[in-house]
N, C-alpha and C positions, 0 to 999 in steps of 0.2 A: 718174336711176336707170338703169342699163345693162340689167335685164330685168323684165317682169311679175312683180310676188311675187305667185305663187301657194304657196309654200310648198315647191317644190321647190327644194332644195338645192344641189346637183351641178351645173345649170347656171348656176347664178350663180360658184360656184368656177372653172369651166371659162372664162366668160366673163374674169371677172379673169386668170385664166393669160391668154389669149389676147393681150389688151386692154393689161395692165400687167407682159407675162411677166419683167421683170427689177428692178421696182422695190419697195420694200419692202412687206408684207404686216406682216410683225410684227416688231418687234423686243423680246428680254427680255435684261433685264439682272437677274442673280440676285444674292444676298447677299455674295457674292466679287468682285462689279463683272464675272464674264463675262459676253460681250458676243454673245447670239446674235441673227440675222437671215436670215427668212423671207423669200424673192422668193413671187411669185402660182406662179410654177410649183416653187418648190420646196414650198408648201402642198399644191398639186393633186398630187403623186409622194405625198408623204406621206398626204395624207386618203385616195388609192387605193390606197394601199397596206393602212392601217387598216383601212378601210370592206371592205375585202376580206379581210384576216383576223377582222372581227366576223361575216361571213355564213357562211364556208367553215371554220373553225376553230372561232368559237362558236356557230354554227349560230343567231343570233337573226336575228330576222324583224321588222317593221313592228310597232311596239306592242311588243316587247320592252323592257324595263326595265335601265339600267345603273345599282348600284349607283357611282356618280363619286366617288374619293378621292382626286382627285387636287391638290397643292396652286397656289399660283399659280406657274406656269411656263406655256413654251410647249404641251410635249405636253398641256396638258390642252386647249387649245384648238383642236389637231390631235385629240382623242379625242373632243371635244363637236362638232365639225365631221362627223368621220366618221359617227359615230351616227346624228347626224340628217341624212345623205346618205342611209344606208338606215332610215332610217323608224324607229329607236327614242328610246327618251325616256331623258333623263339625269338620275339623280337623284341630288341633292346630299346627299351623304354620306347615301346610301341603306342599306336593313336588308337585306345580302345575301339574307335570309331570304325577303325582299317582292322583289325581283330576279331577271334569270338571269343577268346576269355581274356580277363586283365587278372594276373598275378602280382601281388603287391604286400608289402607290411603295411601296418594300419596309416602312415602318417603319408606315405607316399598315396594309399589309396584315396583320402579323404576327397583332395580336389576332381575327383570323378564318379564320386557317390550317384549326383544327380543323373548322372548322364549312364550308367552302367550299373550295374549286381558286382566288384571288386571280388575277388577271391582274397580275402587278408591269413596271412601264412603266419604265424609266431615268430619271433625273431628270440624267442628265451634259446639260454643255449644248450638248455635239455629238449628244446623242442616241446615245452609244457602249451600246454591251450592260453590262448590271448581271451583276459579275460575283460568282461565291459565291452564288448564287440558292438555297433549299434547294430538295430536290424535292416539296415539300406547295406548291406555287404554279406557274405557267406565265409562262416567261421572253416577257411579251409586243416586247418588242423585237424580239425573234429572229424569233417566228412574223410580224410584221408584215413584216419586210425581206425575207422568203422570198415572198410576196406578190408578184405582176406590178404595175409601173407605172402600169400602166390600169386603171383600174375595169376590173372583168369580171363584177362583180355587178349586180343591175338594184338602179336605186339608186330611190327613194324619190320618187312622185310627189304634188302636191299638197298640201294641206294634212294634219296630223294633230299629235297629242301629241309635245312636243318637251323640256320641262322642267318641274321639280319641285323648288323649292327648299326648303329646311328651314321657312321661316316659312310653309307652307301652301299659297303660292300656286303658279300653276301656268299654260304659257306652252304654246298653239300654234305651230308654223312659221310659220304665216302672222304671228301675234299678235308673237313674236317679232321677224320681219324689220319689223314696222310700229312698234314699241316704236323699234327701232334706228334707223329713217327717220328718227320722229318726232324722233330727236335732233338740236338743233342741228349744223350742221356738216359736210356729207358729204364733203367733199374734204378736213377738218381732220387734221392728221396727232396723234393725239391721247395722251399720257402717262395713262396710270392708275396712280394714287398711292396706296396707303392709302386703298381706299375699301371697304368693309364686304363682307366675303366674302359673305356669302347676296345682297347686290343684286342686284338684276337689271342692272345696270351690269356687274357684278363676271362675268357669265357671257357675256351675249349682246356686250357693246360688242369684247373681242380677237376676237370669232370670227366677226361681222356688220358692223360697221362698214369694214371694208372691200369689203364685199361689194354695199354698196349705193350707195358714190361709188368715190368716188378716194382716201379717205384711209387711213391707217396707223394701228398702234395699235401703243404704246409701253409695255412691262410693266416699272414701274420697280420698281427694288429697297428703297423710301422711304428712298432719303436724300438728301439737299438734291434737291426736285423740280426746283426754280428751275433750278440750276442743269444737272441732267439737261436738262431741256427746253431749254434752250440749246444745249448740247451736240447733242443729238440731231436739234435742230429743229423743237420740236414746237409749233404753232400752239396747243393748249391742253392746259390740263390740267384733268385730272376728279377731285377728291378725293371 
């Protein structure tokens, strides 16, 4: 393991920039077979960039609540990273209501225009601006890119509340990063397949698992894994 898990965040990301600054972090491959890919330092630009428009823009704090709508893609792994950089908890398809920010793509945001300000996130797989945004929601693409490089927020030390999935249960940073240890594998470059959205595989494994070896994680689009995993290189897969 490259640092103490005490439950801080930011310096395990930093450490991976540092340590593996050009080799893969994530890769996703969405329903069209585009083909995107995450280096350690292109994570670290983007969760500083995030985590700095969740403090300065949303103004949430340590203990704040994110409403998470976001589907399986990259940016939600870059938005569950950020979060809990500064110290909030992300919750799986959370009740804006019970929340202070709802994070969402634009179709999932719709049915809560009225009732909230949506944070809609781009789902393109270069991460390009969603364009045609109405004005009942905030173009988060935009406000994040406008964001410095470097964290400039004080990011989130030690242990605290980090997740909340729909089946009740509920994950410390520390709990978390020990969940993702305990898994087989740390150096495995690892394909996730079709494996049950509320899992706790399904949250913590793209966003932790490489934070605590050397391995990668692979966001398939389910079809033929076998073969994806060959393609891509991936020592296992997780169904």
């Amino acid at each position: 393991m490259p640092l103490h898990i005490d439950g801080s965040i930011w310096p395990l990301v930093v450490h991976r920039a540092r340590t593996q600054a050009s080799l893969p972090y994530l890769t996703s491959i969405d329903n069209a077979g585009m083909r995107t890919e995450l280096s350690g330092t292109s994570m670290l630009n983007a969760i500083a960039k995030t985590a700095g428009a969740l403090v300065t823009e949303a103004e949430l704090e340590p203990g704040s609540r994110i409403a998470m709508h976001l589907p399986w893609h990259w940016q939600r792994v870059v938005w569950s990273l950020a979060a809990w950089t500064v110290g909030a908890i992300v919750v799986e398809h959370g009740d804006p209501a019970n929340c202070e920010l709802l994070v969402a793509d634009m179709n999932a945001a719709l049915p809560f225009t009225e009732a909230c300000e949506p944070w809609v996130v781009s789902l393109h797989p270069l991460g390009l601006v969603e364009k045609g945004l109405p004005n009942t929601v905030v173009d988060a693409t935009s406000v994040c890119r406008m964001q410095p490089d470097a964290l400039l927020v004080e990011p989130a030390n030690g242990d605290g509340p980090a997740l909340e999935l729909s089946d009740g249960s509920a994950l410390t940073r520390v709990q978390a990063l020990e969940w993702t240890t305990n898994q087989d594998g740390t150096e495995a470059r690892i394909l996730l397949d079709r494996i049950a959205a509320s899992s706790k595989a399904a949250w913590l494994l793209p966003s932790l698992h490489p934070l605590i070896g050397t391995g990668a994680i692979i966001l398939g689009d389910g079809q033929d894994p076998e073969q994806t995993a060959q393609r891509e290189g991936a020592t296992r897969i997780w169904r």
